[in-house]
C-alpha positions, -999 to 999 in steps of 0.1 A, spaced: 70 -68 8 74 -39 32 57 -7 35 68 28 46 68 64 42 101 84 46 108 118 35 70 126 13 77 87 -3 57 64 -1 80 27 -2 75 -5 -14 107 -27 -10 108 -67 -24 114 -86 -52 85 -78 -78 73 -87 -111 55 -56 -118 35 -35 -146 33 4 -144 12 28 -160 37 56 -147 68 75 -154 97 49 -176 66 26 -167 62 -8 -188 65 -48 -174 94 -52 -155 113 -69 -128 116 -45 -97 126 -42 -58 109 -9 -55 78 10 -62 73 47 -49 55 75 -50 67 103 -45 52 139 -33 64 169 -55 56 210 -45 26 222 -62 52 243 -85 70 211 -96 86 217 -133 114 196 -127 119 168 -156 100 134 -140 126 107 -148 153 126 -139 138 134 -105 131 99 -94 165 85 -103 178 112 -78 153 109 -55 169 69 -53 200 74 -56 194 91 -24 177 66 -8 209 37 -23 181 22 -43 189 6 -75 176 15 -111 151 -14 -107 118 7 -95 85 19 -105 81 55 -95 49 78 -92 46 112 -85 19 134 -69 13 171 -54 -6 147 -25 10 151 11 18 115 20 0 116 54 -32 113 29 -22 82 16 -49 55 22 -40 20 26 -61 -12 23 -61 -42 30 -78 -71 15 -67 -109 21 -35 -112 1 -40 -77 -18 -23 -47 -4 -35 -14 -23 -25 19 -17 -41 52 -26 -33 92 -30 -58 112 -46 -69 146 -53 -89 158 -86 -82 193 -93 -67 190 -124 -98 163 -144 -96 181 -179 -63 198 -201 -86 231 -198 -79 235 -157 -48 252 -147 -47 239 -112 -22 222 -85 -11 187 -104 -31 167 -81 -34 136 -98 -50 100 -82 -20 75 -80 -26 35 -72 -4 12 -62 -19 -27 -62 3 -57 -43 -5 -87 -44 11 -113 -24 0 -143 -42 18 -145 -77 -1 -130 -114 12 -142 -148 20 -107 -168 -17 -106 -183 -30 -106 -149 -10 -77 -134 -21 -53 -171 -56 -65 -162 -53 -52 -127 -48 -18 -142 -79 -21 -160 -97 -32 -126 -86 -2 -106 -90 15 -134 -127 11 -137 -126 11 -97 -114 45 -98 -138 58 -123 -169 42 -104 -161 58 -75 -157 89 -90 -190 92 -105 -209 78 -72 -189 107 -59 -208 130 -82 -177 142 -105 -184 139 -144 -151 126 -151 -134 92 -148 -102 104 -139 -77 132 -141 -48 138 -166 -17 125 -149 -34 94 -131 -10 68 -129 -11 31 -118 16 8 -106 4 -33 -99 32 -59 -83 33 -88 -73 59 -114 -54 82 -123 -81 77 -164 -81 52 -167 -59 25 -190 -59 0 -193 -64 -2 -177 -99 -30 -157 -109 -38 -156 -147 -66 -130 -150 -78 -104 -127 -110 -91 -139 -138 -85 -112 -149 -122 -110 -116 -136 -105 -99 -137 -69 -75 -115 -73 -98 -85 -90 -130 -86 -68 -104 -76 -39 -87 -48 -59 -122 -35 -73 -136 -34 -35 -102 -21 -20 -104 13 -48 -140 18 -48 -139 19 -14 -107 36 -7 -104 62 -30 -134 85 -12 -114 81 19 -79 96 2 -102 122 -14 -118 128 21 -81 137 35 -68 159 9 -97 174 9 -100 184 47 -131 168 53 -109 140 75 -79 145 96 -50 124 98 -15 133 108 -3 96 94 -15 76 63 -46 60 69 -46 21 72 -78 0 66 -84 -37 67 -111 -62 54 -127 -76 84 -151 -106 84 -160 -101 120 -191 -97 128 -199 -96 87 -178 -86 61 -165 -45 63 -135 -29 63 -122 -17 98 -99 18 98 -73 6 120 -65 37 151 -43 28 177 -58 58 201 -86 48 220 -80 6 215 -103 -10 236 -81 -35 231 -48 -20 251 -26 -40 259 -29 -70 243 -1 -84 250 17 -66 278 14 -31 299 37 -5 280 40 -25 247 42 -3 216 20 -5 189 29 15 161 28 -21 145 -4 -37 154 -8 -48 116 28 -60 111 47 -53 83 68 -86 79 33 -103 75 31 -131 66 65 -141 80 60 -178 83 86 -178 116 73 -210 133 91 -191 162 67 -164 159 35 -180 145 18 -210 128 -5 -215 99 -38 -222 109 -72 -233 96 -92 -202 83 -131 -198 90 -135 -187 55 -116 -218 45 -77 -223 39 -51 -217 59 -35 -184 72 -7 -172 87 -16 -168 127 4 -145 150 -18 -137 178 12 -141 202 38 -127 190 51 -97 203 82 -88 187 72 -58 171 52 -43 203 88 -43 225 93 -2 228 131 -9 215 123 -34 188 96 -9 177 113 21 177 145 2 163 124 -7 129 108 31 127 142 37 122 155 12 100 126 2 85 146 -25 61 157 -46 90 151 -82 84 132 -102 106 165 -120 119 179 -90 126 147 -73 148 147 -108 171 187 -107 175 179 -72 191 148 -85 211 169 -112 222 200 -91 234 173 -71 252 
């Protein structure tokens, strides 16, 4: 799966098996899922709007698409093992009776490992109740607003497969933390109360006890870890896990397993490679290290 943000859209490019709550939403095969950011004074018809919007952008009819009055440098996105979910939120429209912007709280839930088609409809219910706990310990008397909308996906034929993903199971414990936890922080940016001028990016750490990490390239104390001038616009790398043995290994996990390790590589950190994939942000792997190598 990869990731980006390009012209108020949020991205999701792979090969999906995916269930949406959203506009032509349903169960479906998919190498897309976006959300999209409409003006406040949107009255444009939805489905016809996102099948311009990717024809645009050369995509295919197979997508999920959202839409949202959020500005996409609010998006919060988290984190959690093999669970990628991705938040824009804002609650000023909760009941029929407000005649507000159409804010409207939007989810997206990736999941790297595979879910049967049971799983991923239970994953809406997760996020669901997610969304509506942390709404409440928020102090709002509503569990939601009236154009909510959420997409789940995962890799089409991965393994392994997931059959349920209620809050006990694997798969839903990480997308009940992820929401509960991230949807205050997309509420906190569109509501002024934090500034970002990107998306937000957070990460489940175990170190040093289990808490999730905003990731901020200013101010690393880490700089440079790899080499002086390096870029790191990437420091959480989008082609993760790649499973190059050129670039990494799999190694043993302290929580147990194996993971995919890339301490050392520094593909993405090379100020051409870097800038090359803000630009193109498609490129295959094979493609960013024949431009590294001809460096």
């Amino acid at each position: 799966m990869r990731h980006f943000v390009r012209d108020d859209t949020l991205f999701l490019r792979g090969w999906f098996r995916a269930a949406s709550t959203g506009i032509n939403g349903g169960i479906a095969d998919v190498t897309t899922v976006l959300n999209h950011t409409v003006p406040r004074d949107f009255d444009d018809d939805p489905p016809r709007h996102l099948d311009l919007l990717a024809a645009r952008h050369g995509l295919s009819g197979e997508y999920f698409g959202l839409l949202t009055a959020v500005d996409m440098r609010h998006l919060c996105v988290l984190q959690y093992d093999f669970v990628t979910v991705f938040i824009t939120a804002g609650v000023t429209n909760p009941t029929p009776s407000v005649d507000d912007a159409p804010h409207t709280i939007n989810i997206i839930v990736y999941s790297r490992e595979g879910m049967c088609d049971a799983a991923l409809l239970e994953a809406i219910i997760t996020s669901t109740g997610a969304k509506a706990q942390a709404l409440h310990d928020l102090g709002y008397d509503f569990p939601g607003t009236t154009t909510d909308a959420v997409v789940v996906a995962c890799e089409r034929n991965a393994a392994p497969v997931h059959t349920y993903a209620g809050t006990l199971t694997e798969v839903g414990q990480r997308v009940h933390a992820a929401v509960l936890y991230g949807l205050p922080e997309a509420l906190a940016r569109q509501q002024g109360k934090v500034r970002r001028s990107d998306p937000s990016f957070f990460i489940y750490s175990r170190y040093g006890g289990e808490h999730w990490v905003e990731w901020e390239k200013e101010g690393c104390p880490y700089y440079p870890c790899h080499f002086p001038g390096q870029r790191c616009d990437y420091c959480y790398c989008p082609c993760y896990p790649c499973t190059d043995e050129e670039l990494g290994e799999w190694v043993e996990s302290s929580s147990g397993g194996r993971v995919w390790g890339c301490a050392t590589c520094t593909l993405l950190h090379v100020p051409e490679v870097a800038e090359y994939m803000k630009r193109n942000p498609e490129a295959t792997l094979a493609e960013l290290k024949r431009l590294r190598d001809r460096l």
